[in-house]
C-alpha positions in Angstrom: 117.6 78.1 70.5 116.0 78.0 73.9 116.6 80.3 76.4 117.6 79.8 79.9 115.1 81.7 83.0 118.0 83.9 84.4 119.9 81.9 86.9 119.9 84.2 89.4 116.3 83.9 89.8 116.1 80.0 89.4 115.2 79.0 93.1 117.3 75.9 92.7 120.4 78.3 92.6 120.1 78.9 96.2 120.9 75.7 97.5 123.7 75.0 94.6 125.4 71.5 95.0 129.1 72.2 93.6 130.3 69.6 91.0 133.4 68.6 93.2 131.0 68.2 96.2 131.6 69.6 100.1 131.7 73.1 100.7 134.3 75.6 99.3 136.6 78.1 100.8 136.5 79.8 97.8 136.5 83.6 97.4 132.3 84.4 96.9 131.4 86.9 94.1 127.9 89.5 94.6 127.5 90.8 90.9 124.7 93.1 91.3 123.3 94.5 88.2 123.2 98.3 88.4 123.4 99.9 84.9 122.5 103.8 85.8 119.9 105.5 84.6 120.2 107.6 82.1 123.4 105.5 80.9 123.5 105.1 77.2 125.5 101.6 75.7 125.8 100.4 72.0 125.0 96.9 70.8 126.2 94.5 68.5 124.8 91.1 67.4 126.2 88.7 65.2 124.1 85.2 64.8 125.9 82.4 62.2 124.0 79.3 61.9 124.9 76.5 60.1 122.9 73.2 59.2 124.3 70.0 57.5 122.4 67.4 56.1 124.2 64.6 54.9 126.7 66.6 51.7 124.4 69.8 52.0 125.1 72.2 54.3 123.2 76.0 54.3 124.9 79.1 56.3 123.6 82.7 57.0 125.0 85.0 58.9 122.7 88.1 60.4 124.6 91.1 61.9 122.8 94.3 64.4 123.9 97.2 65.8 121.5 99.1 68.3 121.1 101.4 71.0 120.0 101.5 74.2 119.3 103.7 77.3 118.5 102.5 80.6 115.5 105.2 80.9 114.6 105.0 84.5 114.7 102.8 87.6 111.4 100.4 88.7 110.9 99.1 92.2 112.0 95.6 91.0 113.8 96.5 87.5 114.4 99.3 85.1 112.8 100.4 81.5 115.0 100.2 78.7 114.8 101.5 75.4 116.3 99.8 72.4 116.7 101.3 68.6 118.3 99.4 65.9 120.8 101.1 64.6 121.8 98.9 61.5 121.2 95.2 60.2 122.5 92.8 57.5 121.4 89.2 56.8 123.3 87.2 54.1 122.8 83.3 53.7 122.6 80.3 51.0 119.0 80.3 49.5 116.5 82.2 47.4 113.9 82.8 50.4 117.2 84.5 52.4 117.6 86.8 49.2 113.6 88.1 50.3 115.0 89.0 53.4 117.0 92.0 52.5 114.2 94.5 52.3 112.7 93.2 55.6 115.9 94.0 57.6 116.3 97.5 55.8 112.8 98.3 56.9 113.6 97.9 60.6 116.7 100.5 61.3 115.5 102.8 63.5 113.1 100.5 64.6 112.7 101.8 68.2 111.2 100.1 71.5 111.0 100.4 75.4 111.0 97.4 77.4 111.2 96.4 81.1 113.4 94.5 82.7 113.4 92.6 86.3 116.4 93.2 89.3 118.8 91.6 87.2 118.0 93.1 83.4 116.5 90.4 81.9 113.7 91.6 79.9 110.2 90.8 81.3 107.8 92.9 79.2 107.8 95.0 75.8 105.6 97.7 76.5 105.4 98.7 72.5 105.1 95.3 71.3 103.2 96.2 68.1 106.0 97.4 67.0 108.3 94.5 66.9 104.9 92.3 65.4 104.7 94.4 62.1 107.9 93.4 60.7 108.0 89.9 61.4 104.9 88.9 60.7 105.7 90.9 57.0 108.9 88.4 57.0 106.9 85.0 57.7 104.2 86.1 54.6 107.1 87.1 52.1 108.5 83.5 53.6 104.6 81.9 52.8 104.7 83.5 49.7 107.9 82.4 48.2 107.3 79.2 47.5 103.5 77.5 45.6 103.6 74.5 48.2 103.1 77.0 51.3 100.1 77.7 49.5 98.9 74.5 47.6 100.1 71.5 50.8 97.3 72.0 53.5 100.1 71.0 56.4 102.5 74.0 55.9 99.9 76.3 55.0 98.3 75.6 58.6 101.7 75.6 60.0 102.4 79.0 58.7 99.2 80.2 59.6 99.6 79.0 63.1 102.8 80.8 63.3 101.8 84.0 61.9 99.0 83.8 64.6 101.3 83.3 67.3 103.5 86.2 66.6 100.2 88.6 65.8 98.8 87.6 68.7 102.0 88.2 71.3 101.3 90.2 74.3 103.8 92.5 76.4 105.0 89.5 78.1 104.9 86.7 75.5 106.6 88.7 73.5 110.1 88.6 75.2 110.8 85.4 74.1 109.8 85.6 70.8 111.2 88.6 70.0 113.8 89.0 73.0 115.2 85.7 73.2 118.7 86.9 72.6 118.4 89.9 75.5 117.3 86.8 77.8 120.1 84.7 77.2 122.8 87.6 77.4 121.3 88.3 80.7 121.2 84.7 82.2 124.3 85.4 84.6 123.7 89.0 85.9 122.5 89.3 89.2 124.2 86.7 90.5 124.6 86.6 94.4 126.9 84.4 96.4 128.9 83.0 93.6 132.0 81.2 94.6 135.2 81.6 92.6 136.5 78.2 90.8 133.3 76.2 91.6 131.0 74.8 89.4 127.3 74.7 90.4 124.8 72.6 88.7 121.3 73.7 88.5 117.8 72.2 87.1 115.6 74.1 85.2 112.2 73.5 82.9 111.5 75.0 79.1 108.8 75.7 77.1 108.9 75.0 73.6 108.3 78.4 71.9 106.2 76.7 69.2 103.9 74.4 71.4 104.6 75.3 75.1 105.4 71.8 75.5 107.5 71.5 79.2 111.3 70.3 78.9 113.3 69.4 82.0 116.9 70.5 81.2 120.5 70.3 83.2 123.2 72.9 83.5 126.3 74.0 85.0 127.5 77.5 85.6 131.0 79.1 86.6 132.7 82.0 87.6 136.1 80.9 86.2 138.0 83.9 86.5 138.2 87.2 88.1 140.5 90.0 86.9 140.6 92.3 89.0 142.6 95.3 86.3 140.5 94.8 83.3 137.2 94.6 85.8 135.7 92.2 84.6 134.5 88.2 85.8 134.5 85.0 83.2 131.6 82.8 83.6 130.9 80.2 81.6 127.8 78.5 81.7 126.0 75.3 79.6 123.0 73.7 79.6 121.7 70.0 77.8 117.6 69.5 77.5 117.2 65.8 78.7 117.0 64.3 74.9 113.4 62.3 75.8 111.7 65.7 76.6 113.3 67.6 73.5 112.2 64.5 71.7 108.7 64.9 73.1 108.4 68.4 72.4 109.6 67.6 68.8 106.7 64.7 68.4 104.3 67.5 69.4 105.3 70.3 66.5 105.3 66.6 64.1 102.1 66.5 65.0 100.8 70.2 64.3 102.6 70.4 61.1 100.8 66.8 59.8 97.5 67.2 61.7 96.1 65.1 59.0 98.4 62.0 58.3 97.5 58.6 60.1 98.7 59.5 63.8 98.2 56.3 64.8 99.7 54.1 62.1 102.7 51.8 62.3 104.6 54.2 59.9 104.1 57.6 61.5 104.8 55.4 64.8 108.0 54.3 63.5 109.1 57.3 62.0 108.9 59.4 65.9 110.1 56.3 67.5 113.6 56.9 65.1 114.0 60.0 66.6 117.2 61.4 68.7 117.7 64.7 69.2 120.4 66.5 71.0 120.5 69.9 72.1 123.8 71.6 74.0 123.9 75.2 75.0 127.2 76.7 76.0 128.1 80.0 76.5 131.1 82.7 78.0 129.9 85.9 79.7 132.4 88.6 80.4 130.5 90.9 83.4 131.7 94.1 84.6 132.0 94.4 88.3 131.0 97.8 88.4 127.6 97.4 87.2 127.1 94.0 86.8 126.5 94.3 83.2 127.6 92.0 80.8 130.2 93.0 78.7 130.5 89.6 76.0 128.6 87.0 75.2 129.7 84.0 73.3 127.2 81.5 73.0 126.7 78.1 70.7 124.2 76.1 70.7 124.0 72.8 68.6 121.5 70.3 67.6 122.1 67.0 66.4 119.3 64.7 64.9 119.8 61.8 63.2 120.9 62.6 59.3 121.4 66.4 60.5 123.5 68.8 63.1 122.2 72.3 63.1 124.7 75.3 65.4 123.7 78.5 65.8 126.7 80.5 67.1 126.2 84.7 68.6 128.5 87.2 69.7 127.1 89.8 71.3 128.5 93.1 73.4 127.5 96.3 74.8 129.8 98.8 75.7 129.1 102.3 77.1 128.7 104.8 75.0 131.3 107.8 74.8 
C-alpha cells in the first residue's frame, strides 16, 4: 500500500520515546548497511491480495524472481542493478487473464538504480524502461472493458493515470515502480537500536495518486538477536490516522467524479459515511554482517465500510553462489 520513508532517516528516530517509557539498559544494536560491491544476490517476490465485499471476494497472487548486483559504491549510497528474472500473475477476473502477456514481456527486463547510505532506492536512472510496460498494462486494462471508454469519469481517471506513470522522472519513479524495494528497506541502517524496546515514531505520506499529505503512527522493534544464524528480528507496524486516509480518499472521489454535484447533500453524505482503516505490519530478518535484509513479511490491510482489502508479500534476497 503506502510505503514507509526508511526509518533510519526519519529525524524523529533520533530522539525515540520507548513504549514502556524511561531509559533502557538494554543491549544497543548499529546495523550498518554494507552490501559489497560487486556482490551479486537473487530475489524473490510474492504479492497475494485479497478483497471481500460483502459474499464476493477476488484473489490474485503475482510471483518474481530477479537479480541484482550492487555495481559500485556512491559517497552517500550505492548503484544497483536489478533484472527480472521470471514472473507469474494468476487471479479471479477476465482483465487479470490480459495480464499474462504483459508479465512475459518483462523477464529480462533490466535496470540500474541508486540507492541512499541505507539501500533504499532514491533514483532509477533508466526509468523509461520500467514506463513502457506499465503504461502497456493500464491501456490493455482501458481497453478491456466499453465503459472505460464510453463513462467520461473513468476514462479521465485512466488518462490521468497513464499520465502519471509516462510522465515519472528518475526520482518519482521509486515509488511508483519501487515501492516494494522501499518497504523491504525501511529497517536497514538502523543506528542505536536497543534490544527488546519498542520505539514509536511519527511520520507523514503522500498519497501516490494525489500527493495528498497523511500523518501516520508506528512502532518498530528489534525483538530478537541470534547471534549463530546472524541474523536480527524486527518487527515493525504502522496505522495512517483514519481522518487523513479519509481525506486523501475524498480527494481521488473527487478526480474520479470531477463532474457530479460536489456540493450536493448526496455526494456530501456519501464522503461523510466514510471510514477507512489502514494497518501496515511487517517482520524483517537483517543480517549482521551487512546489514542487509534477509526476509520480509509484510501485510497490509484495509477496511472500509462494506469491504476489507490485504495485500500480503514475502520477499528475500540471498547471496548468490
Amino acid at each position: 500500500m503506502y510505503h514507509t520513508r526508511r526509518l533510519s532517516h526519519l529525524p524523529i528516530l533520533f530522539a525515540f520515546v520507548a513504549a514502556t517509557g524511561g531509559v533502557s539498559s538494554a543491549e544497543n544494536l548499529d546495523l550498518p548497511y554494507r552490501p559489497a560491491v560487486g556482490s551479486h544476490w537473487i530475489g524473490t517476490i510474492e504479492t497475494r491480495e485479497t478483497t471481500t465485499k460483502g459474499q464476493n471476494t477476488a484473489s490474485t497472487v503475482a510471483r518474481e524472481k530477479n537479480e541484482l548486483r550492487v555495481v559500485g559504491k556512491l559517497k552517500d549510497g550505492y548503484r544497483i542493478t536489478y533484472t527480472i528474472r521470471d514472473g507469474s500473475f494468476e487471479g479471479d477476473g477476465p482483465v487479470l487473464k490480459l495480464m499474462g502477456p504483459v508479465v512475459g514481456s518483462m523477464k529480462g527486463l533490466s535496470f540500474t538504480f541508486e540507492t541512499d547510505d541505507g539501500g533504499a532506492p532514491v533514483r532509477i536512472l533508466d526509468v523509461a524502461k520500467l514506463k513502457v510496460p506499465v503504461v502497456k498494462a493500464i491501456d490493455i486494462v482501458a481497453q478491456s472493458k466499453p465503459e472505460f471508454a464510453s463513462v467520461p469519469q473513468l476514462k479521465q481517471f485512466m488518462a490521468g493515470l497513464r499520465a502519471q506513470y509516462e510522465g515519472a522522472t528518475p526520482e518519482t519513479g521509486v515509488q511508483l515502480f519501487l515501492d516494494k524495494l522501499l518497504s523491504y528497506s525501511a529497517v536497514q541502517g538502523l543506528a542505536d537500536m536497543p534490544v527488546g524496546e519498542e520505539r514509536s515514531y511519527d511520520d507523514e505520506l503522500a498519497h501516490p495518486l494525489t500527493g495528498t499529505k497523511m500523518r501516520a503512527k508506528g512502532t518498530v522493534k528489534i525483538t530478537s538477536v541470534d547471534r549463530a544464524a546472524g541474523l536480527a528480528t524486527i518487527e515493525w507496524q504502522q496505522v495512517i490516522l483514519p481522518e487523513d486516509l479519509t481525506k486523501a480518499t475524498m480527494e481521488v472521489v473527487k478526480r474520479i467524479l470531477p463532474n457530479a454535484d460536489q456540493g450536493s447533500t448526496e455526494f456530501m453524505a456519501a464522503l461523510a459515511r466514510m471510514k477507512i482503516d489502514h494497518l501496515d505490519r511487517a517482520t524483517y530478518k537483517l543480517a549482521l554482517a551487512d546489514g542487509v535484509v534477509r526476509r520480509m513479511e509484510k501485510t497490509a490491510v484495509v477496511k472500509t465500510e462494506g469491504s476489507r482489502k490485504e495485500v500480503a508479500v514475502i520477499m528475500t534476497l540471498t547471496p548468490a553462489k
